[in-house]
Structures are given as C-alpha cells and as structure tokens.
C-alpha positions as CSV (number, residue, x, y, z in Angstrom):
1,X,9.2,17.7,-29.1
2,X,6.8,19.2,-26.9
3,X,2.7,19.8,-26.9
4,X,0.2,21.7,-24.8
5,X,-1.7,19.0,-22.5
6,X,-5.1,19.4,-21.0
7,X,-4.9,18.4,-17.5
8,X,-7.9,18.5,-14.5
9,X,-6.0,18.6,-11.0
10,X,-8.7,18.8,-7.7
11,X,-8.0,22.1,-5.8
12,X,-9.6,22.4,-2.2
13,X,-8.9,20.9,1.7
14,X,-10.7,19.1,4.0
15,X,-14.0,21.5,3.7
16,X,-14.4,20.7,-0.2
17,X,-13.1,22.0,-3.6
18,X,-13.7,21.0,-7.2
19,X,-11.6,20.2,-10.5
20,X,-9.8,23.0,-12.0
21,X,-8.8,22.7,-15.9
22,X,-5.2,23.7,-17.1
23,X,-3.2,23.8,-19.8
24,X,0.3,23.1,-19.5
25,X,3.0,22.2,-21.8
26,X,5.0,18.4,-22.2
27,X,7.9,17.5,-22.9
28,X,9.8,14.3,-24.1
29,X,10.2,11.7,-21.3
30,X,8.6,13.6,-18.6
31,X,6.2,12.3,-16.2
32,X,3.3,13.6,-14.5
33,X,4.9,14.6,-11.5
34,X,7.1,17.2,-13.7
35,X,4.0,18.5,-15.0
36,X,2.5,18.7,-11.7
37,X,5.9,20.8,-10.6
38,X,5.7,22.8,-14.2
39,X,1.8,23.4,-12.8
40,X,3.1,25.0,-9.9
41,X,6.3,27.3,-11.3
42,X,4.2,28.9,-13.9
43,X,0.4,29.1,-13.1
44,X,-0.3,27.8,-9.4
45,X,2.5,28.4,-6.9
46,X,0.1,27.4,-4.1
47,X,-0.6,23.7,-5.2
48,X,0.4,21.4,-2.8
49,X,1.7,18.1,-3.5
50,X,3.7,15.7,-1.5
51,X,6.9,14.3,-3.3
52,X,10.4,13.3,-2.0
53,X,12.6,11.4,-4.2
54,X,11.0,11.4,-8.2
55,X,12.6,8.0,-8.4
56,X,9.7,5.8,-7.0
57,X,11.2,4.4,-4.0
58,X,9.7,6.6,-1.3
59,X,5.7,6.7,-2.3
60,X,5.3,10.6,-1.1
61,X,3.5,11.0,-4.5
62,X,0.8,8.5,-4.4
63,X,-2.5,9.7,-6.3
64,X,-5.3,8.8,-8.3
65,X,-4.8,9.3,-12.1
66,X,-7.9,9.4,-14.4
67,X,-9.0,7.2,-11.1
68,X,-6.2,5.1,-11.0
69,X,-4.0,4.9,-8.0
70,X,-0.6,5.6,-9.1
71,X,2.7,7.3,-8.1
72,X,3.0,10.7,-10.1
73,X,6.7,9.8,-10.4
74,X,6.2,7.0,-12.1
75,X,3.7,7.8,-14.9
76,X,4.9,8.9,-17.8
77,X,3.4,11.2,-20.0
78,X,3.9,9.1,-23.5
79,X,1.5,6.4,-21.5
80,X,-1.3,9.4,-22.6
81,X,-2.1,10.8,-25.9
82,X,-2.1,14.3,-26.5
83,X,-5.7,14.7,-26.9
84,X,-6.6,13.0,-23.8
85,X,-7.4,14.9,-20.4
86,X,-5.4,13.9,-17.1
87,X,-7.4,14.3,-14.0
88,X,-5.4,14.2,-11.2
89,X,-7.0,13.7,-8.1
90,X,-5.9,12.8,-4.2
91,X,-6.1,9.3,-2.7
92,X,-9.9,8.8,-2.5
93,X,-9.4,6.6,0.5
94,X,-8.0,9.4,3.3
95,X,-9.3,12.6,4.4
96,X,-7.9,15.7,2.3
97,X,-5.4,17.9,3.7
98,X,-4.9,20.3,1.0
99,X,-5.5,19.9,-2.7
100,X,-3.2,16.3,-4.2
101,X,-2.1,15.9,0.1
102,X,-4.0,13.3,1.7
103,X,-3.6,12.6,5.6
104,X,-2.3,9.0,5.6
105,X,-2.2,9.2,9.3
106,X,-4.5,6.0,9.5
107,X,-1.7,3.7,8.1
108,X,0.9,4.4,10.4
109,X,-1.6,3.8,13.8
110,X,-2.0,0.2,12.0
111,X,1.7,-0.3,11.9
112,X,1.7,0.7,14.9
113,X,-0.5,-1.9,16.3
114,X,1.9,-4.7,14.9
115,X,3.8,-7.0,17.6
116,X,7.4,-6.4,16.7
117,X,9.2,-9.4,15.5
118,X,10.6,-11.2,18.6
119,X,13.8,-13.2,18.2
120,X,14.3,-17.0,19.2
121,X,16.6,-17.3,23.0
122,X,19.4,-18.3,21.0
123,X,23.2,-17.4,22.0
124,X,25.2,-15.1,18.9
125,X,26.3,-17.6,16.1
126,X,23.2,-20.6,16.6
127,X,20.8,-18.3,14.2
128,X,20.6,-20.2,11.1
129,X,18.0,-19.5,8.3
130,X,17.8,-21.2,4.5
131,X,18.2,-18.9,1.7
132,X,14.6,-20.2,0.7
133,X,13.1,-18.8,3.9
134,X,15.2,-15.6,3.2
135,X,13.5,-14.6,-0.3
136,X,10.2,-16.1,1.0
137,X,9.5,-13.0,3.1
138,X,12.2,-10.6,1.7
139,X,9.3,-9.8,-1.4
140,X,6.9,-8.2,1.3
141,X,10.7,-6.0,2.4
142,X,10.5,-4.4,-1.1
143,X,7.1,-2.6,0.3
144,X,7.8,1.6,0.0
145,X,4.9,2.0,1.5
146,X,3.2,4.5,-1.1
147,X,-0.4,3.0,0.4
148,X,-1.5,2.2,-3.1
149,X,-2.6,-0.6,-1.8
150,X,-5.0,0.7,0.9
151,X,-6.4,3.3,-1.5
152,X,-7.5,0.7,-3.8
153,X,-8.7,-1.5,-1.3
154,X,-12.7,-1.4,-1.7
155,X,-13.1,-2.4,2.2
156,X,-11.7,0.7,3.3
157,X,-12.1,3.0,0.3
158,X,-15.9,2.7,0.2
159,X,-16.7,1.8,3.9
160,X,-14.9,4.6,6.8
161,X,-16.6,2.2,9.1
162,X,-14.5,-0.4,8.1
163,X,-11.2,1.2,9.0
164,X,-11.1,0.6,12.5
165,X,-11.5,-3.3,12.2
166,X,-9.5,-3.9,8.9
167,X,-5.9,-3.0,8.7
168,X,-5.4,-3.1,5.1
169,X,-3.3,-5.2,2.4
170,X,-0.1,-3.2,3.2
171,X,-0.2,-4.2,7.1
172,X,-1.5,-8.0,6.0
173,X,1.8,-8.7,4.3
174,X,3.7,-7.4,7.4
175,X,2.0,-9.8,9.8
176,X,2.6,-12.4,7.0
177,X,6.4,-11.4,6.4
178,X,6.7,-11.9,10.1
179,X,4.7,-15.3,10.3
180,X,7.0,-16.7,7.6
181,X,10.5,-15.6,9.4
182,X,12.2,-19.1,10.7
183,X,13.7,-16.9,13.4
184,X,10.4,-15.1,15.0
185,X,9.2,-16.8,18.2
186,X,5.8,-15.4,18.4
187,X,3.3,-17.7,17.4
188,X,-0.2,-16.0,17.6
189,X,0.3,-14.1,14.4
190,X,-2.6,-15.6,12.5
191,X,-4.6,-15.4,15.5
192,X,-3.5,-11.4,15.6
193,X,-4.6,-11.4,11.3
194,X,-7.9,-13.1,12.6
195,X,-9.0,-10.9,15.4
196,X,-7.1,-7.9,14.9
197,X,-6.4,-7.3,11.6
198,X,-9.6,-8.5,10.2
199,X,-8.4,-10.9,7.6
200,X,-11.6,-12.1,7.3
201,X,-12.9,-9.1,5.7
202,X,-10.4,-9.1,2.5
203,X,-11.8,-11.1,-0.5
204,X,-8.9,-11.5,-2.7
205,X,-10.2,-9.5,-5.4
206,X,-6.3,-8.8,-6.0
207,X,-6.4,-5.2,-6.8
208,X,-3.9,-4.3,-4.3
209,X,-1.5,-6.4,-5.9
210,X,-3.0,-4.8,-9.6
211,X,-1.3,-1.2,-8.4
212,X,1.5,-1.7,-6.3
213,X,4.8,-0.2,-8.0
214,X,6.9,-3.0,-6.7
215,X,5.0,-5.6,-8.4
216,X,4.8,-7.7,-4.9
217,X,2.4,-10.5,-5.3
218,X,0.4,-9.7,-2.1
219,X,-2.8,-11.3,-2.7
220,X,-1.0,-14.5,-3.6
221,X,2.0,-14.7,-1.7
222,X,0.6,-13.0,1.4
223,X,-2.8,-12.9,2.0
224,X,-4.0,-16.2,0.7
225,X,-1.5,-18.3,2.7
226,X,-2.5,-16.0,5.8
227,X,-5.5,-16.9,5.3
228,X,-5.2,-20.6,4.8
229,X,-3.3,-20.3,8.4
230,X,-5.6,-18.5,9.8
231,X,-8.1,-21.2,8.6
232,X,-6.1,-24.1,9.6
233,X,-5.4,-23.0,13.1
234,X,-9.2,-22.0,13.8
235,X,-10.8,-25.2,12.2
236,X,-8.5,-28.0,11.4
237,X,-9.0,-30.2,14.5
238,X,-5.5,-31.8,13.8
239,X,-4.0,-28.4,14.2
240,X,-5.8,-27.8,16.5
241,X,-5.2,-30.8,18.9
242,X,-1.2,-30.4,17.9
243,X,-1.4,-27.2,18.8
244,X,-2.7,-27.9,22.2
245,X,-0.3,-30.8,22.9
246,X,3.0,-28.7,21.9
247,X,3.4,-30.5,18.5
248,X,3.0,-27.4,16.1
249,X,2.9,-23.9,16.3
250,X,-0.6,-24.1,14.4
C-alpha cells in the first residue's frame, strides 16, 4: 500500500534558506530517511543529507523532525498519518553546512579535550574488575554518538555563548564512564566536570536522555551522580579532609 505524503524539508547553507513543500510517495515499512533518498532520485538530486549505515548505529542522520531531534533512520513513516506534514529540518543547535548537514565540528573539539583513561601501574594478569563495575559504565559504551543529545540540550541550543564553557550531555557521560572505571588512576575527573566541563550549568531537565536512540539513562545514571561527586568533593568537609590525608580519592 502506498500514499502521496506532504513533506517540508529546509533547503539553504550557512547564508540562509527557507522550507520547501514536496510531495512524495510512501510505502509500507519505510522510514523517513527512504523518503528523504526517494526526495533526492526523483525531484531534488542536489539535497544533501548525511547518512551511513540506515540501521541506527552510526548517528550520520541526526535531524529535527516536526522539531524533534531524531535519526531519519529510525523513524518510521506509520509513526505519521497520512494527512499530517513532516518538516524536516537540520540540527538546530550547529551551524548549517548545506540544507539537512550540520557542522558537528564543536563535539569532537570537546572529545578532544577529555584526559584519556589512564591505567593503574599494575603488572599483566593483577587487573581485576567485578562484573558490577563492568555494566556500570558499559551503558554510557552504547553511545553512537548521533549528538541528539547536544541538539536538544537547551544550554547550548539556545545560548552559542554557552558552548565554549559547557561540554554537553554526550561528553558528561564520558568523563562519568571514566570516573566509574575501577581500573582508571586519574582522580581529578569531577574536578575536570566542575571546571571544565561545566557541570554546573546542566539542570537535569532530562531531555537528553528523552531523545537518545540507545535509551541510555544519562541524566540519571551519569550526570546526577557526577554531580553528587562533584558536590561531595567541593563541599563535604569529610571528603575533603580524606582527600587531603590520602584516605579517598574524593
């Protein structure tokens, strides 16, 4: 079975553009990225997109859909009805390269502020971790970083200024994947959330963890208890005074 859908996809680059109305036929089980690709084969060959595996496990395709950050992969068509109009638009939160491509540039200069994880002096064979500690971080692993999460993230989609200060819900979970590993001898990586991250900044609203495609609980497996570190390092005096005395890490 198939119908004629109405569909609004933004056309322009960096120096502006506007929302341009097609029509374009659907067919059972597709998803809007097919009608995205169907968009280009038979009425705009020059629509760019960015896309990789149609599978949802490499996050090229993230976009806003009817103002929803989504991947185009994974949104089906029967989630619609036929009456309705899909507006398709680029990730609101990163400066346009060319129509539904976004320059995501901004994520990967966080990532690459991160201290890599640093392993314990221990000889081959003396690493031992629970299983426990294993699935605590391996959650944040499942991360394809489609940048959902930053898009939607108010503190960097509606203040530029904030970018350089906050690193975003994506890079929060990384520094708190890295804090929970048993086997990671730096110990300054709520102080790093605090002052170079910005931590401080996020307040939980838990909209990151609303539209991430691997249903990873960041807000309240990552963030919080980052931030209750964070918090108990800087103001608990007993943490404090065991930190300075070698008793905890803080």
């Amino acid at each position: 079975m198939s119908y004629d859908a109405r569909f609004r996809v933004w056309r322009g680059d960096a120096d502006g553009g506007e929302l341009v109305d097609y029509t374009v036929e659907v067919n059972d089980g597709e998803v809007v990225l097919d009608i995205i690709h169907r968009l280009q084969a038979t009425q705009s060959g020059d629509l760019a997109v960015r896309w990789n595996c149609k599978a949802g496990k490499c996050g090229s395709c993230s976009a806003e859909i009817n103002g929803m950050p989504r991947l185009l992969c994974m949104t089906r068509m029967s989630t619609f009805t036929e009456a309705e109009t899909i507006t398709v638009t680029p990730l609101r939160a990163f400066p346009v390269i060319r129509d539904l491509v976004t320059d995501v540039s901004f994520n990967y200069a966080k990532a690459r502020q991160i201290p890599a994880f640093a392993p314990p002096d221990l000889a081959p064979g003396e690493y031992r971790m629970q299983q426990v500690d294993v699935e605590r971080s391996q959650e944040f692993r499942k991360c394809i970083e489609c940048f959902l999460c930053q898009d939607t993230c108010h503190v960097v989609r509606d203040h530029e200024d904030n970018k350089e200060a906050f690193a975003g819900p994506r890079f929060l979970i990384r520094a708190a994947e890295l804090d929970m590993h048993p086997l990671d001898a730096r110990d300054d990586r709520a102080d790093f959330a605090r002052e170079e991250q910005g931590i401080g900044m996020c307040n939980i609203t838990k909209c990151c963890t609303e539209v991430c495609p691997e249903h990873i609980k960041i807000t309240d497996n990552a963030i919080i208890p980052m931030k209750e570190r964070v918090a108990g390092r800087r103001y608990d005096p007993l943490v404090w005074l065991g930190t300075k005395i070698g008793l905890r890490r803080g």
